[in-house]
Each structure stands twice: as C-alpha cells, then as structure tokens.
C-alpha positions as semicolon CSV with decimal commas, in nm:
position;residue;x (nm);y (nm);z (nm)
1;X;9,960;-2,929;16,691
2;X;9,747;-2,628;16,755
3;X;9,838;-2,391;16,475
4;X;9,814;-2,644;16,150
5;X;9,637;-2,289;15,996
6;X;9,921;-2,099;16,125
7;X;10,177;-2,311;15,965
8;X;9,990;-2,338;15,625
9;X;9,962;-2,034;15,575
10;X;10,226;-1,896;15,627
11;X;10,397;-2,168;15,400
12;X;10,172;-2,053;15,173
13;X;10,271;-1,749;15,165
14;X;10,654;-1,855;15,143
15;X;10,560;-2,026;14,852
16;X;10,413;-1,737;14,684
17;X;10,722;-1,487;14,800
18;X;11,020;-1,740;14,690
19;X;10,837;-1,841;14,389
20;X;11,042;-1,644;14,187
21;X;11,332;-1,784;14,227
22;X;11,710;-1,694;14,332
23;X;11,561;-1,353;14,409
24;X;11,616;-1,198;14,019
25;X;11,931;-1,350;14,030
26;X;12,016;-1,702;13,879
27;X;12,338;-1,946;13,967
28;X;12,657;-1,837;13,743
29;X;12,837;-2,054;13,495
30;X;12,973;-2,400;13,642
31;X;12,737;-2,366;13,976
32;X;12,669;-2,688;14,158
33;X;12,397;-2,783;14,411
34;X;12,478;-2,799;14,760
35;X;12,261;-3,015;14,792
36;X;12,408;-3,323;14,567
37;X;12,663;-3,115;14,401
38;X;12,535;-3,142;14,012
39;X;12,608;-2,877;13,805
40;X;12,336;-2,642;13,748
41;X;12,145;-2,555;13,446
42;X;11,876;-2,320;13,595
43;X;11,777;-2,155;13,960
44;X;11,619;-2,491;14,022
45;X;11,853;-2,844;14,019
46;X;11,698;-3,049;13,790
47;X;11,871;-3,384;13,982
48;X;11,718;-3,351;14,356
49;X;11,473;-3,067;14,291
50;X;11,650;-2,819;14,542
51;X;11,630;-2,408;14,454
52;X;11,949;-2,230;14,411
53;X;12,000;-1,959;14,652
54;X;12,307;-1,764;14,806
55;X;12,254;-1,737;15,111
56;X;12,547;-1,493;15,137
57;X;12,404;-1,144;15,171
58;X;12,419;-0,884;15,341
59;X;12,129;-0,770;15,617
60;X;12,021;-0,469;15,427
61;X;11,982;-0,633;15,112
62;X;11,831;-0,912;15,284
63;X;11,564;-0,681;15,417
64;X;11,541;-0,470;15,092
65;X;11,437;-0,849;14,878
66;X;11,164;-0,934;15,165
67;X;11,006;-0,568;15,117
68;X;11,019;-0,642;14,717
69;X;10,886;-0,993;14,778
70;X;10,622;-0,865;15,019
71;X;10,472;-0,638;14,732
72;X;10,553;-0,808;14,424
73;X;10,448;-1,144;14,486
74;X;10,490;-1,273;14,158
75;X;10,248;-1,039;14,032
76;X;9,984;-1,323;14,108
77;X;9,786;-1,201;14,426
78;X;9,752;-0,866;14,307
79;X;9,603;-1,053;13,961
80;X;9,378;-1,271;14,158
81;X;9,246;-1,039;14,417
82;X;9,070;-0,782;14,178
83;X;8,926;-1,111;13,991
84;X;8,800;-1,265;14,292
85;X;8,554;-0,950;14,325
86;X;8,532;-0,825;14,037
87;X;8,557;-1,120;13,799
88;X;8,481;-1,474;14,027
89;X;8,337;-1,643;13,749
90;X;8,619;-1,628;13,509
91;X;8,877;-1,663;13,748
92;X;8,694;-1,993;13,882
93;X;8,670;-2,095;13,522
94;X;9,033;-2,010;13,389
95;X;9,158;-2,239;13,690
96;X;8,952;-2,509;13,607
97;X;9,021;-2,492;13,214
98;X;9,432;-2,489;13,286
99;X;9,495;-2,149;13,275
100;X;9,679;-2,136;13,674
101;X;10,000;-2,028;13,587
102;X;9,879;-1,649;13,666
103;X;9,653;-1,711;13,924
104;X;9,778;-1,778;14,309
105;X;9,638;-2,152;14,435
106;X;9,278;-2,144;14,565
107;X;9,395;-2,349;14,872
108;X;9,664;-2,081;14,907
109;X;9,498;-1,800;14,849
110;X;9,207;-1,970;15,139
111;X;9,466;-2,061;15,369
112;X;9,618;-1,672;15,394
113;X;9,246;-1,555;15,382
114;X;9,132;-1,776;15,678
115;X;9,427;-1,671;15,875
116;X;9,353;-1,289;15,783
117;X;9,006;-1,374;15,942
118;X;9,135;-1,482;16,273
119;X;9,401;-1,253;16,309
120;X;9,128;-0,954;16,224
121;X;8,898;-1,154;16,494
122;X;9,122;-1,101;16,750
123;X;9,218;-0,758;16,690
124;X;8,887;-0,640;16,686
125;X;8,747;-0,834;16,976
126;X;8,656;-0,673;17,298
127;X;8,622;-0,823;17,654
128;X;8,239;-0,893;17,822
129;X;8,132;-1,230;17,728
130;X;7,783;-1,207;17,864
131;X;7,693;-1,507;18,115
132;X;7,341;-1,511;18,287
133;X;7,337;-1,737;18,570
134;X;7,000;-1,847;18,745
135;X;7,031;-1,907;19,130
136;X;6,658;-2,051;19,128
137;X;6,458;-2,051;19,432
138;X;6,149;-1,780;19,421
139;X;6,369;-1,487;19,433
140;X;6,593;-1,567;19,129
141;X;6,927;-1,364;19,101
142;X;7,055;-1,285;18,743
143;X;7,411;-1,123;18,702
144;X;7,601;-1,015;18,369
145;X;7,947;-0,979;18,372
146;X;8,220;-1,050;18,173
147;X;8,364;-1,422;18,277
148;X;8,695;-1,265;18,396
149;X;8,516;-1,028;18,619
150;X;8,262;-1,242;18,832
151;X;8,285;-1,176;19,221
152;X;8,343;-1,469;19,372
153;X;7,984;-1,504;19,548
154;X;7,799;-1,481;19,147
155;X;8,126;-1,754;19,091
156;X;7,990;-1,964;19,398
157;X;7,647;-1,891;19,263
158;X;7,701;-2,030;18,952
159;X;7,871;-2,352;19,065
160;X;7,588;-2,419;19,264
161;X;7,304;-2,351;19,014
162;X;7,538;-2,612;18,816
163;X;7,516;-2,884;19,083
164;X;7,215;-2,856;19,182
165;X;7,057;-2,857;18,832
166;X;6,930;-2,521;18,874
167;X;6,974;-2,421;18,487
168;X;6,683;-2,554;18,393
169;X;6,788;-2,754;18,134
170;X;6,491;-3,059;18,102
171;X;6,552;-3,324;17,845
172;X;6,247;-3,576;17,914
173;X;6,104;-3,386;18,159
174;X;6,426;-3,439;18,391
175;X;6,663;-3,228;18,468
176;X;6,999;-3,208;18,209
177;X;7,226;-3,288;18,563
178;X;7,049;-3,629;18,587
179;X;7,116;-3,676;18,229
180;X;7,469;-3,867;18,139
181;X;7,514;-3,563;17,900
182;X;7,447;-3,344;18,211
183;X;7,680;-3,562;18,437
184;X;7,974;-3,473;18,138
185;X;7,877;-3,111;18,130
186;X;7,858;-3,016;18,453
187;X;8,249;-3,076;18,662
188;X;8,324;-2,896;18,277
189;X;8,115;-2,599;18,287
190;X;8,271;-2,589;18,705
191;X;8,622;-2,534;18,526
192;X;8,514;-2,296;18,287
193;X;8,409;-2,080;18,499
194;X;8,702;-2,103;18,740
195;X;8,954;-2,105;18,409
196;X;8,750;-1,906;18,150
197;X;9,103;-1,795;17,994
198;X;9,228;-2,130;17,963
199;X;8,829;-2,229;17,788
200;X;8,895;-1,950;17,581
201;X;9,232;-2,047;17,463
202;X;9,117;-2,397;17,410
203;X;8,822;-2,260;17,174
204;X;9,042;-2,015;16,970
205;X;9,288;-2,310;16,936
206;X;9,042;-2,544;16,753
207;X;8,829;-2,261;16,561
208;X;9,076;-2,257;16,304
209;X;9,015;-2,598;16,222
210;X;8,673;-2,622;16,302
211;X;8,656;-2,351;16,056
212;X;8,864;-2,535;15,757
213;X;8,575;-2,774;15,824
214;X;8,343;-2,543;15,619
215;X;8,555;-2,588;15,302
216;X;8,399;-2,995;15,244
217;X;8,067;-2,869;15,401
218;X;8,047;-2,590;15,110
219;X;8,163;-2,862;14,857
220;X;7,879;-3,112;14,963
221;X;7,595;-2,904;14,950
222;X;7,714;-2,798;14,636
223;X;7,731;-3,135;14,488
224;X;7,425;-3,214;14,629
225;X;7,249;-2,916;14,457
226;X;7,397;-2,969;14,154
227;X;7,374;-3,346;14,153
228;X;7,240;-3,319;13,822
229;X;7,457;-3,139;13,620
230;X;7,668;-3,395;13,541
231;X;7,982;-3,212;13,349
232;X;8,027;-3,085;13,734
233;X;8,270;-3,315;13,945
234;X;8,342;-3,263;14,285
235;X;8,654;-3,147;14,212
236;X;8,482;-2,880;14,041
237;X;8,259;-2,791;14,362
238;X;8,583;-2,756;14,568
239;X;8,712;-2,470;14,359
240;X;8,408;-2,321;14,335
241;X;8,410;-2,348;14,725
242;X;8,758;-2,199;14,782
243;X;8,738;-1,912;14,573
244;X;8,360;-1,819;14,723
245;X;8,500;-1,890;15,095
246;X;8,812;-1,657;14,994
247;X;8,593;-1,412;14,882
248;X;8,365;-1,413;15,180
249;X;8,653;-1,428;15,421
250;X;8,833;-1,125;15,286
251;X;8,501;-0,928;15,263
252;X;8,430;-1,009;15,675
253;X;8,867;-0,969;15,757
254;X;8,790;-0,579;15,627
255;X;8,418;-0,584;15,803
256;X;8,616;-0,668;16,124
257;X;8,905;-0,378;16,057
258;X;8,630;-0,173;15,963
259;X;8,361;-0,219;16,220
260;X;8,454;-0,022;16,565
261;X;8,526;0,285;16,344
262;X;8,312;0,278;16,068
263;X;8,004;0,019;16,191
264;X;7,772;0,180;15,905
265;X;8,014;0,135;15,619
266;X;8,095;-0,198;15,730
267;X;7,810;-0,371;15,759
268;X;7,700;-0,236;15,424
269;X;8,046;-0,419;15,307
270;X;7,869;-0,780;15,387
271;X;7,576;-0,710;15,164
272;X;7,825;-0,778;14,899
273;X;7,859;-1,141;14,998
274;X;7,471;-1,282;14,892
275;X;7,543;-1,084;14,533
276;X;7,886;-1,203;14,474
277;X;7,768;-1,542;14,536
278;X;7,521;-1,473;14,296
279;X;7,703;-1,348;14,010
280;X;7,965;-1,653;14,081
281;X;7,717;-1,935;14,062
282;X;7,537;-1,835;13,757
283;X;7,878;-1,731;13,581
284;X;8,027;-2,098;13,690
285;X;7,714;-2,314;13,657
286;X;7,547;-2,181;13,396
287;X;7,209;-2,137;13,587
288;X;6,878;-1,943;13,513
289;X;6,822;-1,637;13,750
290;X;6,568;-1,861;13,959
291;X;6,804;-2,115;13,916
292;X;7,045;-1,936;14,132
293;X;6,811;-1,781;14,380
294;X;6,662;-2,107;14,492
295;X;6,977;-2,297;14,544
296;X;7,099;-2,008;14,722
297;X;6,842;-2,032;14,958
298;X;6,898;-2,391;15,007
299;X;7,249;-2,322;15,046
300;X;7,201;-2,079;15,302
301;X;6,964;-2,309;15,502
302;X;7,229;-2,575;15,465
303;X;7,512;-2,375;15,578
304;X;7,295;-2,232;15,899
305;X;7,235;-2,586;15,972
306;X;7,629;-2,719;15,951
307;X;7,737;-2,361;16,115
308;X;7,555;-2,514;16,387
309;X;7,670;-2,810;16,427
310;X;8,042;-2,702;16,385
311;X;7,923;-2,473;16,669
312;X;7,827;-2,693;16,871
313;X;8,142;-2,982;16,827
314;X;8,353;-2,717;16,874
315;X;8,172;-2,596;17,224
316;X;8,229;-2,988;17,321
317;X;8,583;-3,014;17,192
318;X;8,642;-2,699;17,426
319;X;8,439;-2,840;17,696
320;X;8,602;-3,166;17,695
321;X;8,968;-3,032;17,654
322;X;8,881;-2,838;18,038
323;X;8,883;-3,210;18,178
324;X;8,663;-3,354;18,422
C-alpha cells in the first residue's frame, strides 16, 4: 500500500467534515436505521453505531453541503490553527487536561499537515537533480545534468565508473565495489540511472512514511530529555510532538508555496520554527529559559542525527526496491 498517508488523511479529514452530523439536519419522528432497522433517537443509532444520513439529494445541494463542510469544519480547525501559532502551549495543555471537544485531533490535524507538506513539495519542485560522475583515469570528465537528460555516452560513462569502482568510494582502504555493500549498490545504482523516474517514484512513495517516522523519533528524544520530570509520560511527549511537528509542517507547506515568488519572505517564515519551539516547551514543561535553550540544542543535534539516518534507510529502501 503506497499511499497509507494519502488514505489517512484524507479520512481524517472526512472525519472532521461529517462530524457534524446528518448535515444540520437530524432523522424525523419514527426513523429507523438502515443499517439494523432500530428506531432512531438521534443522527447517530445508538444499537450498531451507524450515522443517519439521506442519501437522497439532489446534486446541487449535494455540492452546496461539501462547500459549507469545506469551510465550516465544525468550527474546530479554524479554533486550533490560530492556537497552534499563536497559543501552542495552551492548546497542548487543554488537550492533555480533557478539554478536546473544541480542538481537532493532534494525529488528525498531523496527518492533513504532513500531506499538505508533500503535496506543496511537489508543486514547488523543479527538474535538475545534480549528478557528478567521475570517469577516473588522469584526465577526469565531470558532467551535471539533470538524471532525465544525460546523453547516452555521460550514461555509458557512468555505468562504467560504477563497475569499475571508479567512484572512489574506499572503506578499508579498498574500493566500495569490492565491498559486499558495494556488490549490492552497484547493478542498483546501474538501474537508477537507466530508470531515474521509476527511482524517483519509488523514493516519493516511501517518504511519506519515512517521514511519519519522525513523529516516535521527536517523542524519544523528548522523553529522553525530560527523563526526569516525572509528572511527564510518554504519552505526554507524543502530543507535545504532534502539535510541534504540525506546527513546523504548516510553517515549511507555506515556505514551499511561498518560495519561487517570494524567496526573501519565505525563508524569513522558517525563523519562526526555533522560537515557536521555544515558547511551546517552556509553556508545556515548565522549564527555565536555559532550561529550554539547552535541550533545544540537544534536540536539534538529535534530530540532525535521526534526519540522517531516515535519509539514508530511505535511499536503501529506494535502492533496493530498483532490484538487482
């Protein structure tokens, strides 16, 4: 299943627009359930759990309630959103004291975030991936070019320097095509660049998840920095996480939007991220000003190190879905 993102998401965001229920309008007098056919006493059938809903409506109207669901929402993402900059702290807090009911879900409101990150990713992405390929020999040839472009003699080029170890990659003082990791890499790399498409496909396909990865990451450095404050739980940690990683998502969506017209403006817009954290872990935690700063800094060293290695499992997923 390659869009589990996708899916939630969008699910999520069915959940928020039906959450009202028989769309202003509840089941008359003497209704039953199509589902097990018990008389109704509300939109929602208190026997199997189904929601009421006549289904019997005309196009126009049909259009006109997805336009008012599309904007009202329940009233709860346009509640949440101005909290979740302005306000993180209390709306972290007023979640994890009970008070939900006017909030949207954190997982929710991450799910639709992460999926307004990719779908800003790709409209904002432009072709040239930059490859440098060493032909070796005294007279070394270097071309750039995006992957799609390649003539076919850099192409044969490449695939050479790849078999013949000419990357110089040394682990151990030997080559990386002697390696077993090199003997993996190398028919791989071959496909890539005969199929960089397909590579890229494969890549885009898993980022989403890869990405979803960073949700535990952010939760275990967390607990790990706060491992002493012990009326914290985990669970605590992972709303902390989801609002912060909301918060940071929809700040780089509008940085991506933003960034081939107004690159200035936009990369002033991800300065807000380091003092929004800020402002959200002392509000949450409780910490001292140096409190704060220093386990930012670890978090950020933490974070560079699991970006990293998320980086490079998903280079090897991608790698190893191109097949030997």
């Amino acid at each position: 299943m390659a869009h589990e993102i996708e899916i939630a998401a969008a699910d999520a965001v069915g959940g928020a627009l039906g959450a009202r229920g028989g769309h202003g309008h509840g089941p008359g007098p003497g209704a039953r359930c199509a589902n097990c056919g018990v008389e109704l006493q509300g939109p929602w059938c208190h026997h199997c759990g189904q929601l009421w809903e006549d289904f019997h409506r005309s196009t126009l109207k049909l259009l006109g309630e997805a336009v008012e669901g599309l904007f009202h929402f329940d009233s709860r993402l346009w509640r949440t959103l101005p909290d979740l900059f302005l306000r993180p702290a209390k709306l972290t807090r007023s979640y994890l004291e009970g008070h939900r009911a006017s909030q949207i879900s954190p997982l929710r409101l991450f799910l639709v975030v992460l999926l307004a990150v990719f779908l800003a990713g790709g409209l904002s992405s432009r072709e040239g991936e930059v490859v440098t390929v060493k032909t070796g020999g005294e007279n070394q040839q270097v071309a750039r070019a995006s992957l799609k472009s390649l003539s076919p003699e850099v192409r044969a080029a490449a695939k050479d320097a790849i078999e013949k170890s000419k990357l110089h990659l040394m682990v151990n003082g030997r080559p990386l095509g002697e390696q077993p990791l090199g003997s993996w890499i190398s028919p791989r790399m071959e496909k890539v660049l005969d199929d960089p498409e397909r590579f890229k496909l494969i890549l885009e396909s898993w980022s989403e998840r890869f990405a979803f990865l960073s949700l535990p990451l952010a939760a275990g450095l967390l607990a790990l920095l706060f491992a002493f404050k012990r009326q914290f739980y985990f669970y605590d940690h992972i709303i902390f996480s989801l609002h912060s990683l909301s918060a940071l998502g929809a700040t780089v969506t509008v940085f991506e939007l933003l960034n081939p017209f107004l690159p200035g403006l936009a990369k002033f817009l991800l300065l807000i991220c380091p003092a929004h954290l800020f402002v959200h872990m002392r509000g949450v935690y409780g910490t001292s000003v140096l409190g704060a700063l220093a386990r930012m800094a670890l978090l950020f060293m933490g974070s560079v190190i699991g970006a990293v290695i998320l980086i490079l499992g998903l280079l090897l997923v991608g790698l190893n879905g191109m097949g030997a």
